[in-house]
N, C-alpha and C positions, 0 to 999 in steps of 0.2 A: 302651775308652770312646769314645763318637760321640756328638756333643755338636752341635747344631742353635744356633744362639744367631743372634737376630734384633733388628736397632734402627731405630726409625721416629721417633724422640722430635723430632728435628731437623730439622735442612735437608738430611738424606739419605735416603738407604734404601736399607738394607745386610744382608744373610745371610750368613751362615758355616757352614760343615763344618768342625768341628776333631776327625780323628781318630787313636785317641792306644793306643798295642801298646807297651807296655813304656817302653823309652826315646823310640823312636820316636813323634812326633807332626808328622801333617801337617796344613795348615790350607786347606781352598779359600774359598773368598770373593767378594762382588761387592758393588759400593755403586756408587751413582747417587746426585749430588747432585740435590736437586726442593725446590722450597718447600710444594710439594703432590703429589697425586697416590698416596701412599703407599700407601692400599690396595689400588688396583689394580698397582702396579709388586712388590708384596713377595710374593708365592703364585708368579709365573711368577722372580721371583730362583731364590727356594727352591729351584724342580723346577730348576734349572739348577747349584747347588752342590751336592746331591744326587745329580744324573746326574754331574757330574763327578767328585767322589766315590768312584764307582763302586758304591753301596748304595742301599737302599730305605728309605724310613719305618718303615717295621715294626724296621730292625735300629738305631733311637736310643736312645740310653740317657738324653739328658739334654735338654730344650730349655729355653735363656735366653731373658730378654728383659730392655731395658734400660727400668727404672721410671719415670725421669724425674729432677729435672724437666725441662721444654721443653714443646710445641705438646701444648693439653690433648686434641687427636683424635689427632694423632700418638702420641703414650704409649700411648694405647688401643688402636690397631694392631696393635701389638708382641706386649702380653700378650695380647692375644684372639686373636692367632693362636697364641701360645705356650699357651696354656690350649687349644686346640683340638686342638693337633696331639699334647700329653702324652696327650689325652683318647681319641684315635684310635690311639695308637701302643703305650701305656702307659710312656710316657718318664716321667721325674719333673722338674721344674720346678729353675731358677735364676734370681737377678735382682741386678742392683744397681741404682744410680744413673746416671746420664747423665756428672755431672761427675768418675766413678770411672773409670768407663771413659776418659772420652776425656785424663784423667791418664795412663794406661796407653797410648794413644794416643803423646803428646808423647813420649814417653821412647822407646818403641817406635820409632818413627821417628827417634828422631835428630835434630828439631828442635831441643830444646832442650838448657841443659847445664846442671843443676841443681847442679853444683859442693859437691856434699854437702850443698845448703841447701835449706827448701823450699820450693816455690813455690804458686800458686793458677792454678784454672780460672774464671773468669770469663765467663759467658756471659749477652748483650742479651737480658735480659728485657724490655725496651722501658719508657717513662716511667718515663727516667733509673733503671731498677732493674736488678741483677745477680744472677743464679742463681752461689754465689762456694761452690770448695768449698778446702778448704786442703791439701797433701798433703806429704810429705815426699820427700826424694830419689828414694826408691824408689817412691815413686807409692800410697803406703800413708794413706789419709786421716786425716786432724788433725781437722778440722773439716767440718762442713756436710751434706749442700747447704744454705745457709741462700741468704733471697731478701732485698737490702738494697738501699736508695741508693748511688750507687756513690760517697759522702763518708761513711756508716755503713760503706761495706764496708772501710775503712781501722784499725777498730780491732782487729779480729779478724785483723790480720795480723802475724806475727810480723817481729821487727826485722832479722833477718838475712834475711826475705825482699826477691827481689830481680829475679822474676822473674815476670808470668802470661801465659796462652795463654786461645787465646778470642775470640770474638769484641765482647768485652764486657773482652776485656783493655784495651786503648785510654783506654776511659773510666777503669777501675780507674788507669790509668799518669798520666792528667791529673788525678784526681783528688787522689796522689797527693804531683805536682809542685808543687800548690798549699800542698800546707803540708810543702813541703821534703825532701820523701821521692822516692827513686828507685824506682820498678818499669821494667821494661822490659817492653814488650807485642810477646809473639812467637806465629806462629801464628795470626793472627785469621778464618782459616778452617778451623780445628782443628771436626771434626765427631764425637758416638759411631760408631765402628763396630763391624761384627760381630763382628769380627776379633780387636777387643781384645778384647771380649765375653767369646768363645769363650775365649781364652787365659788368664783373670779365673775362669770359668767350672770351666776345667779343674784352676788352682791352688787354688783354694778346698778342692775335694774332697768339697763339699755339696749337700741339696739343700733346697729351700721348701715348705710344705705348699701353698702359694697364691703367686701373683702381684698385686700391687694397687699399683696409678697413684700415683706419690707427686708431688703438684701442692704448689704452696708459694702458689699465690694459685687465685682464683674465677676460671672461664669469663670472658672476654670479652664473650661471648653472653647478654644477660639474657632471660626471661623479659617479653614485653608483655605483660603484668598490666595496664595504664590502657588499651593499646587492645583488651584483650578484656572489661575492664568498660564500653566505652565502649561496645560491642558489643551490649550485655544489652539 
C-alpha cells in the first residue's frame, strides 16, 4: 500500500509518503511552516517525497487530504490536489478532519501524557472562537470538530479532562481557570501534518467516494454587493 496524504488546512504545509509491505511500513515526509504561500510550496513538496521514496505517481494506491476545519483557501489546497492527483493516477481518496490528525500528532510525538484521560484540541479560530475537538487517550475522537466561544467550549468537556494542545489551548486553559477548573495548555504550536495523516490513513483501511472542505463558519471574504450596485 503507498499512500500520498497531504495538509494545507493551517499554518503549514506538509506531504507524506507512507509506504506499507506486510509488516513493514515506512514513512518520508516534509512540512514547512508558512501563514501563506501554500499553493505554490505543496506540488514541489510532493515531487520531493515521492523521489525520496523511491516510486512514481502511477504506482499510489491511496491519496489523503486533511478536510479542515482551519484557513477556508488553505482546506481547498489539499483536496484539489488530492482530487487531481487520485484523478491522474487512479489512486482512491481518504480524508479526515484537521483536529483528528493533529490529536494523532500530540501523542505521536510524545508531547503530551494523557494519563488514560481525555484530552482536547483546541485551535484560534480568531474572535475569541475555537475549532475544539474532544478525544480520548488513544487519540480516538469523542466529540467535534464543533466551532465555539472559548467560555461555550467548557461545557462539552468532560470532568476528568485535563489537558489541551493547540494553539487556541491557552485560551481554552483561561477560560477555564475562571470558573475553577484546571486545563493545562501544551503544545500551542501543535500543527496537522502529513505524517499523522498518512498514519490515520493507513489504520483506517478505507476509502471516500469524494473529498469535501468541512468549514464550520463563512468566508471572511464578503461579496461587494453595495459597491457594485453602487456601480450600476
Amino acid at each position: 500500500m503507498d499512500i500520498l496524504a497531504l495538509d494545507t488546512s493551517q499554518g503549514a504545509c506538509s506531504a507524506a509518503i507512507l509506504r506499507a509491505e506486510g509488516p513493514s511500513v515506512r514513512l518520508f515526509a516534509r512540512t514547512l511552516r508558512m501563514a501563506r504561500g501554500h499553493a505554490e510550496a505543496l506540488m514541489p513538496m510532493v515531487a520531493e517525497v515521492v523521489a525520496e521514496a523511491g516510486m512514481d505517481f502511477a504506482a499510489l494506491d491511496l491519496v489523503a487530504a486533511t478536510l479542515g476545519p482551519g484557513s477556508f483557501t488553505g482546506v481547498r489546497i489539499a483536496i484539489a490536489a488530492a482530487r487531481a492527483l487520485a484523478l491522474a493516477t487512479g489512486a482512491k481518496l481518504w480524508g479526515t478532519d484537521s483536529l483528528t490528525v493533529m490529536a494523532r500528532g500530540a501523542l505521536d510525538s510524545g508531547g503530551i501524557e494523557a494519563c488514560g484521560r481525555p484530552f482536547a484540541v483546541a485551535v484560534d479560530a480568531r474572535r475569541s472562537m475555537l475549532y475544539l475537538g474532544l478525544f480520548d487517550a488513544k487519540g480516538r475522537r469523542l466529540q467535534g470538530p464543533l466551532l465555539l466561544a472559548a467560555e461555550a467550549a467548557l461545557a462539552p468537556l468532560p470532568d476528568d479532562l485535563r489537558v489541551a494542545v493547540g494553539s487556541g489551548a491557552g485560551l481554552l486553559a483561561q477560560a477555564a481557570e475562571a470558573h475553577g477548573r484546571f486545563v493545562e495548555a501544551q503544545l500551542p504550536d501543535l500543527q496537522p501534518s502529513a505524517a499523522s495523516l498518512a498514519t490515520l490513513a493507513h489504520e483506517a483501511g478505507e476509502t471516500l467516494p469524494s473529498l469535501r472542505p468541512l468549514y464550520l463558519r463563512p468566508p471572511d471574504a464578503k461579496p461587494q454587493l453595495a459597491m457594485g450596485l453602487a456601480g450600476r
